[in-house]
C-alpha positions in Angstrom: 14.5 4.7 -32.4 12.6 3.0 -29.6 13.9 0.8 -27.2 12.2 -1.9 -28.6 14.3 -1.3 -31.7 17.0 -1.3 -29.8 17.0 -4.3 -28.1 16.4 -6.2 -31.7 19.6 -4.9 -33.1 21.4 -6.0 -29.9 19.8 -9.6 -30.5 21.1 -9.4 -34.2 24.4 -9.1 -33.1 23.4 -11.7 -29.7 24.5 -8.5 -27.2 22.7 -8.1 -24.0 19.5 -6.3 -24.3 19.1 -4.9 -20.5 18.5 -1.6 -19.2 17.9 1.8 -19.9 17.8 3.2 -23.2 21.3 5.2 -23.0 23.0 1.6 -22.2 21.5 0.1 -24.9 22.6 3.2 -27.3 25.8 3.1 -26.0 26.2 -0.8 -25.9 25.2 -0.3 -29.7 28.0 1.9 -30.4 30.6 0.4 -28.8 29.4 -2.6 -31.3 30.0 -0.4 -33.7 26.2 0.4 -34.7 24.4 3.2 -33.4 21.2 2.2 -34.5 20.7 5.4 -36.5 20.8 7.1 -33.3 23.9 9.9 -33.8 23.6 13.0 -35.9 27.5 12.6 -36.8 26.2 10.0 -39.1 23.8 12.3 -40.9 25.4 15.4 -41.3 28.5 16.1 -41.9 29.9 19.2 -39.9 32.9 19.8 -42.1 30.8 20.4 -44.7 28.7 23.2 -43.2 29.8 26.8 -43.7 30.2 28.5 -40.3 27.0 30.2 -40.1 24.8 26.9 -41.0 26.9 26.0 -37.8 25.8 28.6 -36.1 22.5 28.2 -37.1 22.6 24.4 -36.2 23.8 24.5 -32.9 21.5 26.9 -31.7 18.6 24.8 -33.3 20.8 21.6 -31.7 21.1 23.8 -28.2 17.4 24.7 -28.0 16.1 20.5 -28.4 19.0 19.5 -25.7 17.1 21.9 -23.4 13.6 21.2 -24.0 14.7 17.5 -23.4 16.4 18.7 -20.4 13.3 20.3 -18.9 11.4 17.2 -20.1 13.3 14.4 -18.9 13.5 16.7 -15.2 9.8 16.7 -15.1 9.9 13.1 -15.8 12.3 12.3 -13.3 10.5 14.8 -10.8 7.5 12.7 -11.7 9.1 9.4 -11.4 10.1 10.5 -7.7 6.8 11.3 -6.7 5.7 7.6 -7.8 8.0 6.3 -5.3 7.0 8.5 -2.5 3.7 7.2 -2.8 4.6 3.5 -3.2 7.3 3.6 -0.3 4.0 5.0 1.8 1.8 2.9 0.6 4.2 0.3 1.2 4.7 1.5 4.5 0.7 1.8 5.2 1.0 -2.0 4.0 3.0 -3.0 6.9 1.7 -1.2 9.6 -1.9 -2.9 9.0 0.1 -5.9 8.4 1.1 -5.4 11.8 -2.0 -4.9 13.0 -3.5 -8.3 11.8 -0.9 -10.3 13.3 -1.7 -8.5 16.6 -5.5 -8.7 16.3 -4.8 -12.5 15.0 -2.9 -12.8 18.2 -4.9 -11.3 20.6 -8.1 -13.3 19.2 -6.6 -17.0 19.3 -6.0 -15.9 22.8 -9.3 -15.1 23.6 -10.5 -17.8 21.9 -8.6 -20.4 24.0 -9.6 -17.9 27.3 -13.4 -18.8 25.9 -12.7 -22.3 25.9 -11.2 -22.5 29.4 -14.2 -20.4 30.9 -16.9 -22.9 28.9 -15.1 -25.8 30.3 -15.5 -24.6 33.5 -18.7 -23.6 33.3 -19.5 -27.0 32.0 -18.1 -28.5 35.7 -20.1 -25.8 37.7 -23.2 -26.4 35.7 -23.1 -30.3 36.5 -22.4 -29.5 40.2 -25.4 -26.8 40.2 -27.7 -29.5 39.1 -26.8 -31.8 41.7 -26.6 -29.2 44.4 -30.1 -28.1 42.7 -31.4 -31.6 42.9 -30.2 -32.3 46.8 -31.9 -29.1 47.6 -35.2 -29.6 46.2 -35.3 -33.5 47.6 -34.5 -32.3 50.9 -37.1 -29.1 50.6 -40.0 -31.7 49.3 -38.9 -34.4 52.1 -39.0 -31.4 55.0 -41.7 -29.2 53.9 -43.9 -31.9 52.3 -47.7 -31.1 51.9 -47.0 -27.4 51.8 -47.3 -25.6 48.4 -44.4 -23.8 47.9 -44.0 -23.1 44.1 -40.2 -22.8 43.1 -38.4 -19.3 44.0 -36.4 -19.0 40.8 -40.5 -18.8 38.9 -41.4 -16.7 42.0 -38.8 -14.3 40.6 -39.0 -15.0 36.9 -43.1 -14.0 37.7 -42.1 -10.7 39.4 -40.1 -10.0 37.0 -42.1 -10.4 34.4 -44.7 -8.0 35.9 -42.3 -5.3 36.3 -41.5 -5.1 32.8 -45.3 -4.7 32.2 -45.3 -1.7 34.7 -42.8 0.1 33.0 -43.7 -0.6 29.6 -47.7 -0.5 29.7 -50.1 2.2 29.8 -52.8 1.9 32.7 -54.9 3.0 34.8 -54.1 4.2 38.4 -56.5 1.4 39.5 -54.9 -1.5 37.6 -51.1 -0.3 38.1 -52.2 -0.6 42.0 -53.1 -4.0 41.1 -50.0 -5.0 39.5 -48.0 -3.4 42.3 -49.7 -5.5 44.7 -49.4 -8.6 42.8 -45.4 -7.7 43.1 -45.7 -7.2 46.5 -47.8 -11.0 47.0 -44.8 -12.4 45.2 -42.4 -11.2 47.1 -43.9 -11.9 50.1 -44.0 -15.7 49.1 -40.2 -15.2 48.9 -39.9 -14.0 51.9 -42.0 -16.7 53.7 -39.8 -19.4 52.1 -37.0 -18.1 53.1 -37.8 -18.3 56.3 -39.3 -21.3 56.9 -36.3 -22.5 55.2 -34.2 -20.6 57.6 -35.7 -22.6 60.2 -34.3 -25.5 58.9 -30.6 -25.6 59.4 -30.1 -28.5 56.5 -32.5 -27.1 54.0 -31.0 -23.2 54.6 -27.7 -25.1 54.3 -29.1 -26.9 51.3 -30.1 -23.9 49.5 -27.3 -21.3 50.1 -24.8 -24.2 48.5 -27.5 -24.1 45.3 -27.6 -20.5 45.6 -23.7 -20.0 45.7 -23.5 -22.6 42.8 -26.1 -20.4 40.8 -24.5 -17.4 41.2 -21.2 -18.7 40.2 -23.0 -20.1 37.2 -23.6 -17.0 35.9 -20.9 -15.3 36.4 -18.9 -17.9 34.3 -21.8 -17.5 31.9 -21.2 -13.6 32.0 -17.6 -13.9 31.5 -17.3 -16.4 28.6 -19.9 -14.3 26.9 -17.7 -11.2 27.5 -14.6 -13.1 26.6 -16.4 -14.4 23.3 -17.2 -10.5 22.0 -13.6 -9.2 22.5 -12.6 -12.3 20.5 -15.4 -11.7 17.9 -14.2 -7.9 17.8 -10.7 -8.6 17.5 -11.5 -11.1 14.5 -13.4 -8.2 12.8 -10.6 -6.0 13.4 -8.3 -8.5 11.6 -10.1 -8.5 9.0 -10.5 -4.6 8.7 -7.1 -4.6 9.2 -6.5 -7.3 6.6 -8.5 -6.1 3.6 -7.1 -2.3 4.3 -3.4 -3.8 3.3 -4.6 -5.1 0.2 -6.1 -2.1 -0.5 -2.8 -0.7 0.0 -0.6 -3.4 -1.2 -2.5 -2.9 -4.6 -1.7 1.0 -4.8 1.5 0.3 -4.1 1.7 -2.1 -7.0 0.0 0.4 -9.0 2.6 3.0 -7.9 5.5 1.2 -9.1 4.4 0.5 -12.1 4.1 3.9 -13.2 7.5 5.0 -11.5 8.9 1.7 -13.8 7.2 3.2 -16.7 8.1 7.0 -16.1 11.6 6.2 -15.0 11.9 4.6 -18.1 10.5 7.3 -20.1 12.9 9.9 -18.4 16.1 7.4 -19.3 14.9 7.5 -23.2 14.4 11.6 -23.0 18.0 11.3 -21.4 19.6 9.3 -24.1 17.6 11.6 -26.3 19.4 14.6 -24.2 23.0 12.7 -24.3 22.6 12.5 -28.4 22.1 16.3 -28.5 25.1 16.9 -26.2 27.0 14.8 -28.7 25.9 16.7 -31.6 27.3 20.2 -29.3 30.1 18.6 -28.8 30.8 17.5 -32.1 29.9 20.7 -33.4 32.3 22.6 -30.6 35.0 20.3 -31.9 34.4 21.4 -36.1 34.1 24.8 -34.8 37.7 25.0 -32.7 39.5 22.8 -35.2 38.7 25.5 -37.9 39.7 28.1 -35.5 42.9 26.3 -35.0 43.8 25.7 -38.8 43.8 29.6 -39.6 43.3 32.9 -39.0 40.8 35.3 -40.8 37.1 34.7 -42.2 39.4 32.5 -45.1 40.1 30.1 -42.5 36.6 29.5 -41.7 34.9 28.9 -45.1 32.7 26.2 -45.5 34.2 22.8 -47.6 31.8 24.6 -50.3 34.5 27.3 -50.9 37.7 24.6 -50.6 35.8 22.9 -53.6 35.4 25.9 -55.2 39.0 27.2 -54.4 40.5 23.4 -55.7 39.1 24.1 -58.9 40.6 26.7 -59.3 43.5 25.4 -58.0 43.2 22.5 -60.8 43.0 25.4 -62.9 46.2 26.4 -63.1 45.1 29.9 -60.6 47.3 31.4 -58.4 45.6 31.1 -54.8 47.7 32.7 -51.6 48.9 30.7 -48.5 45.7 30.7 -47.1 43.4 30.1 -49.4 46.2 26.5 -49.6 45.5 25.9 -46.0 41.7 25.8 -46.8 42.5 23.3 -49.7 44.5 21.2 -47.4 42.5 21.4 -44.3 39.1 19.8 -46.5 41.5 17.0 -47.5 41.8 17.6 -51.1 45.8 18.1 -51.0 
């Protein structure tokens, strides 16, 4: 009978229809209905001659151990569906872990990223201003003299350098380019100077310089700042979709423990029902042994019906072949 069985004859009678198969058997019993489930109920030991007893508990014996080995494998089974769920569960955690860390570590980044950009967003509006002051006093002083702008001077050169090492030429024309470096530079170096000459302009530019440089260093740094955030969130999420992964084999793991612990319970109660039968035939077995003495004190309830008819007979039967008569009930 199958659990599901079971569990409707427990609601017949309004019992309690949880847990294992064995409980429910046994619950059923005590309610005085087995559900079909004993062999007591089927055959009747007492009327078996010892050798179909024999015969019969060996047949009994041999199904209690197959279910044995069965419901061990099942077990053994069930126990490995564990291992892996309390691993996977474990796995679980651990990334688990890890996203809360990487979730951390990037809202902290993220706010570091805001800090630098706001700062940057102070030293840009000072650059500008000490950009502006420089240039007004550069155009006020040096006014009437061409003197193009260094940062385009530099932005020129470096332009051209790129075309050096990137482009194929001739000797001629990469002595060209060279020396079209070299003019550049040269207009640096004459600007400099003639700013250097001029304590308020050399003043002037140094402050725009210093402001520049700090520019984009702040630029540097938020955009540094930004990627460890950006790696950390992709992290996260690595992290993140590796415990679902896990959390779903582990789901999957427990359901087939569930489901093979509870086919080892029903092999078990299968198990117990064959003990019972052992036992019951152990009991037939050492009550006959205890009645008498002798192969008459063993004979099946075939041969005490046969012996009371003759007894009804009127035939002389000797003490023993009595105690066989009165043993099978009949006297």
């Amino acid at each position: 009978m199958k659990v599901a069985d079971l569990k409707e004859k427990l609601r017949e009678q309004e019992l309690p229809v949880s847990g294992t198969k064995a409980e429910l058997l046994a619950r059923l019993e005590e309610a005085g209905d087995g559900g079909g489930e004993t062999a007591e109920a089927a055959i009747n030991y007492s009327e078996l001659s010892q050798k179909e007893l024999k015969a019969h508990r060996k047949e009994v014996n041999e199904a209690a151990e197959v279910l044995r080995i069965k419901r061990d494998e099942m077990n053994l089974e069930s126990q490995s569906h564990a291992a892996e769920r309390n691993e996977l569960n474990n796995e679980a955690k651990v990334q688990m872990e890890q996203v809360q860390y990487q979730r951390t570590l990037r809202n902290g980044l993220n706010f570091d990223v805001s800090q630098v950009r706001d700062e940057r967003r102070e030293v840009l509006d000072e650059v500008d201003h000490l950009r502006e002051q420089f240039l007004s006093l550069k155009r006020a002083r040096f006014s009437g003299t061409h003197l193009p702008p260094i940062p385009k001077l530099r932005r020129q050169i470096q332009e051209l350098e790129i075309k050096q090492m990137t482009s194929s030429m001739s000797i001629k024309k990469e002595r060209e380019l060279v020396e079209k470096i070299g003019a550049l530079q040269t207009q640096i170096t004459a600007q400099d100077e003639m700013m250097d000459g001029d304590e308020e302009v050399a003043a002037a530019r140094d402050l725009f310089r210093a402001g520049e440089k700090k520019r984009k260093e702040l630029t540097h740094e938020m955009k540094r700042v930004r990627d460890e955030a950006q790696n950390a969130h992709e992290l996260m999420r690595e992290a993140l979709k590796a415990n679902r992964i896990a959390r779903r084999k582990a789901d999957a793991a427990q359901r087939a423990f569930v489901n093979s612990k509870e086919q080892a319970d029903e092999v078990h109660a299968d198990y117990i029902g064959q003990l019972r039968q052992l036992s019951a035939i152990d009991k037939v077995v050492a009550e006959r042994r205890k009645g008498g003495t002798g192969a008459s004190a063993i004979e099946s309830v075939a041969n005490a019906e046969e012996l009371f008819g003759k007894f009804l007979a009127g035939e002389k039967l000797s003490t023993e072949q009595l105690m066989i008569i009165q043993k099978a009930g009949m006297l």
